[in-house]
RODO-2510 file (C-alpha; in nm, 4 decimals, decimal comma):
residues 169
     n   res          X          Y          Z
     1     x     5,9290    -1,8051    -2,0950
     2     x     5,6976    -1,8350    -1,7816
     3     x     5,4073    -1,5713    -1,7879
     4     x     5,2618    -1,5254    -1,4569
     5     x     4,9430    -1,3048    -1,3778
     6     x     4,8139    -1,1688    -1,0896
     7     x     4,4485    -0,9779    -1,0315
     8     x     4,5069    -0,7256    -0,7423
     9     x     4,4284    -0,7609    -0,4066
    10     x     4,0762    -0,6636    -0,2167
    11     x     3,9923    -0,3024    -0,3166
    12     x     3,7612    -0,0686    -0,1550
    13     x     3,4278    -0,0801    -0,3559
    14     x     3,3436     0,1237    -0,6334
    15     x     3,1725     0,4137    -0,5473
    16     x     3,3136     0,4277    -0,1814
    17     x     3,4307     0,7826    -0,0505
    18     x     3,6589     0,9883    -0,2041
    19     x     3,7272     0,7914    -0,4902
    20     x     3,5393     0,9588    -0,8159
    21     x     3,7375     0,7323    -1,0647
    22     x     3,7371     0,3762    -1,0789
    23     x     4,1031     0,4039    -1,1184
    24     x     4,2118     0,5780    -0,7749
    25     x     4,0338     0,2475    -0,5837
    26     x     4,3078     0,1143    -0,3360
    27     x     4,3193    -0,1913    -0,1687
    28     x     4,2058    -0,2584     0,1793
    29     x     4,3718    -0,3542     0,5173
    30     x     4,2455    -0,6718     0,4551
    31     x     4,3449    -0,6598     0,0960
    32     x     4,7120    -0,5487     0,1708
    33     x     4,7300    -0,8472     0,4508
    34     x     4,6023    -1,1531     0,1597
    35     x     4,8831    -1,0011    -0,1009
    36     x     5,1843    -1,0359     0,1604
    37     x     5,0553    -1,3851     0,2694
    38     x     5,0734    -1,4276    -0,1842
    39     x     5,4335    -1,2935    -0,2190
    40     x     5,5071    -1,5344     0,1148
    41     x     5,3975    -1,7836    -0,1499
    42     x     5,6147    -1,7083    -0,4536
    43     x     5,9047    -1,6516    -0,2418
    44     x     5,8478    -2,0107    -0,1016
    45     x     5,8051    -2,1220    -0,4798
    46     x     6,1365    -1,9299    -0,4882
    47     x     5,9959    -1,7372    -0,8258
    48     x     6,1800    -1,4371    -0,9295
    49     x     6,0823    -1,1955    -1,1746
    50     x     6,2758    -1,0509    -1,4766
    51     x     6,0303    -0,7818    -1,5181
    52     x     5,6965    -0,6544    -1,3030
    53     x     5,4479    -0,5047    -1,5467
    54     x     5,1645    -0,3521    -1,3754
    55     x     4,8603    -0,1676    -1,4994
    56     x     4,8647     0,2106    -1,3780
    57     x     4,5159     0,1684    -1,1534
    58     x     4,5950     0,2813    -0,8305
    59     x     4,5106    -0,1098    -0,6495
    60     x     4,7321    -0,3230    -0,9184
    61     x     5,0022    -0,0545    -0,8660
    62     x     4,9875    -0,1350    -0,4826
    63     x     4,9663    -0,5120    -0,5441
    64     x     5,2774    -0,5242    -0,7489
    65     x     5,4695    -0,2466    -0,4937
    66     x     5,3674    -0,5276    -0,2322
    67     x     5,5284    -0,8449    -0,4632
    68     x     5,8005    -0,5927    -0,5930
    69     x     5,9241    -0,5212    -0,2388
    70     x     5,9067    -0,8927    -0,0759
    71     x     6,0958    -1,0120    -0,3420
    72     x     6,3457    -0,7434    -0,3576
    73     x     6,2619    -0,6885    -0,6853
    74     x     6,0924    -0,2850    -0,6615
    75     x     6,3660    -0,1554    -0,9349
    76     x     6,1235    -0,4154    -1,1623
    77     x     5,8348    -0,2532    -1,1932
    78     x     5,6881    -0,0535    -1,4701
    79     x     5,3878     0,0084    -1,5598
    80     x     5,1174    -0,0737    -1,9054
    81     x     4,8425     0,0752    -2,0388
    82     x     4,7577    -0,2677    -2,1747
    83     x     4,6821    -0,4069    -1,8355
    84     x     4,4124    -0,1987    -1,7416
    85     x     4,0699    -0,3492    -1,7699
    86     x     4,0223    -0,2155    -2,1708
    87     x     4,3933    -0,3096    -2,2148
    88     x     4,5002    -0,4503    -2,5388
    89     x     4,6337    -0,7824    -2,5476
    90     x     4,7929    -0,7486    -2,8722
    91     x     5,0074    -0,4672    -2,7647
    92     x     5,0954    -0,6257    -2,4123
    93     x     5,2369    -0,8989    -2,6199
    94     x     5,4771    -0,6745    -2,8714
    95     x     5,5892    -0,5021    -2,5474
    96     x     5,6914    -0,8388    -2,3984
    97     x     5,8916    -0,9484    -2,6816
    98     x     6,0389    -0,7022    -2,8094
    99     x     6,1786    -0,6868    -2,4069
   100     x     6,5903    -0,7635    -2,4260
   101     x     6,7025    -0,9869    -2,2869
   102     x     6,3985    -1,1892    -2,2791
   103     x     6,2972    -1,2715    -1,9555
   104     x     6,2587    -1,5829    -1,8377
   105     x     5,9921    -1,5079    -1,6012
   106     x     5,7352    -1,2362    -1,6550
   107     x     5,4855    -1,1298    -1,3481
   108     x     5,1570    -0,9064    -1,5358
   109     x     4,9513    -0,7352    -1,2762
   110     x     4,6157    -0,6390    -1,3756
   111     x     4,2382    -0,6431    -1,3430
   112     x     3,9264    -0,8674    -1,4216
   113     x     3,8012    -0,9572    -1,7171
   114     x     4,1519    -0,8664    -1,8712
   115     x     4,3204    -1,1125    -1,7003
   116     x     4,0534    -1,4205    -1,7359
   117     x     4,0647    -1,3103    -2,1123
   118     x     4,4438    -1,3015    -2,1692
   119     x     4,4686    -1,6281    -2,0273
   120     x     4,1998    -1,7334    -2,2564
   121     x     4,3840    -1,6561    -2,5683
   122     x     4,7040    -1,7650    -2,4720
   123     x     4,5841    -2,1301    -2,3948
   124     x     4,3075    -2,1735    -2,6330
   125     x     4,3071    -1,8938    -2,9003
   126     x     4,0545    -1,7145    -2,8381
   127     x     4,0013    -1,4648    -2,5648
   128     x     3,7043    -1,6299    -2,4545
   129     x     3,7759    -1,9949    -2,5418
   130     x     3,8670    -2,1087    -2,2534
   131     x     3,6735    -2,0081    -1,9260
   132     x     3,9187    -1,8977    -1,6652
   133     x     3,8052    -1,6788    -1,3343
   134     x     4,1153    -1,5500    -1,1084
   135     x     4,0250    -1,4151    -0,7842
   136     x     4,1475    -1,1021    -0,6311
   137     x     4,4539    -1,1969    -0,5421
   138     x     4,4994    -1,5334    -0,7501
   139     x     4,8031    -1,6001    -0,9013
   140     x     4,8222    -1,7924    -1,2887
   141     x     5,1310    -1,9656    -1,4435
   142     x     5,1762    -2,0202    -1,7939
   143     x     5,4708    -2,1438    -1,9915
   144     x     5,5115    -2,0235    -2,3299
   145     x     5,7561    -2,3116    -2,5265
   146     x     5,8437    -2,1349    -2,8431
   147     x     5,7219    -1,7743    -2,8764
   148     x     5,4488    -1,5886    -2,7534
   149     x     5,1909    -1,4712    -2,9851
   150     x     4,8194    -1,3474    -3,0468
   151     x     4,6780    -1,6622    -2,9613
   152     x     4,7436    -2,0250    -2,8864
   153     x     5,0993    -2,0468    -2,7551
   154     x     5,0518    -2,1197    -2,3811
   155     x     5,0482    -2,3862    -2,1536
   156     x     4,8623    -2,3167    -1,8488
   157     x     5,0446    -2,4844    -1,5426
   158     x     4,8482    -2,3848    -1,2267
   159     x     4,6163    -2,1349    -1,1168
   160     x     4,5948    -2,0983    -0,7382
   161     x     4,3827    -1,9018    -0,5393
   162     x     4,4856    -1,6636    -0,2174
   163     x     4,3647    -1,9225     0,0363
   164     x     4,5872    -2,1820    -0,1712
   165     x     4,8573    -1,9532    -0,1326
   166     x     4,8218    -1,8377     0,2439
   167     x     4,8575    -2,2774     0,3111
   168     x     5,1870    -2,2338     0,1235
   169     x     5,3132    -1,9547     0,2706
***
């Protein structure tokens, strides 16, 4: 199984206008332009998802609408608890198992330090084993060879950042 992650896209700052809660932040113009150049990218990698989980917060739901409809792949999506930034990594991995059939590849949009962190364990064991920083907008790949677990069962392949990905595109 491939798990790749994804932090959202540029988001307007906390604090900015109308937004009272953290979690109705959207992303910018600017934001919205960097994510198509990133699905550009995985549809040149010519990466498909079996599944699009997405943390409910208002800018990962709009980064994985974004992926979701450049690859055709909308009917995908579904949203986790466990991806927002106090998520629980134990219970993102029971929901990805226990998903039938198991998907080969596995897209998890979400939020910083979350994302850093999940990576973390997955390679190393611990959640902060391994220091890992994804940019808005960067996109992680990590093959799990056996099955995934609550700690070290990843490989981490590549992490790119948006720039990376715009040359690709």
């Amino acid at each position: 199984m491939n798990i790749f992650l994804l932090r959202h896209g540029i988001a307007v700052e906390a604090g900015t206008g109308a937004f009272n809660k953290d979690s109705e932040r959207t992303l910018t113009p600017k934001g919205e332009r960097k994510l198509w150049q990133v699905a550009d990218a995985i549809a040149a990698l010519e990466i498909s998802f079996g599944v699009i989980l997405t943390s409910p917060y208002v800018r990962a739901r709009q980064t994985a609408e974004i992926i979701g409809e450049a690859l055709d792949a909308k009917k995908k999506l579904e949203t986790s608890e466990d991806l927002t930034p106090g998520g629980s990594a134990k219970k993102l991995i029971d929901y990805i198992n226990s998903l039938k059939p198991a998907p080969e590849n596995v897209l998890l949009v979400g939020h910083e330090p979350f994302m850093s962190e999940f990576v973390s364990l997955l390679i190393s064991g611990d959640s902060h084993g391994a220091s890992v920083l994804m940019k808005k907008g960067g996109l992680c790949k990590l093959t799990v060879e056996r099955a995934l677990q609550h700690g070290r069962c990843a490989t981490l392949e590549w992490l790119l950042t948006p720039k990376q990905m715009a040359l690709m595109a």
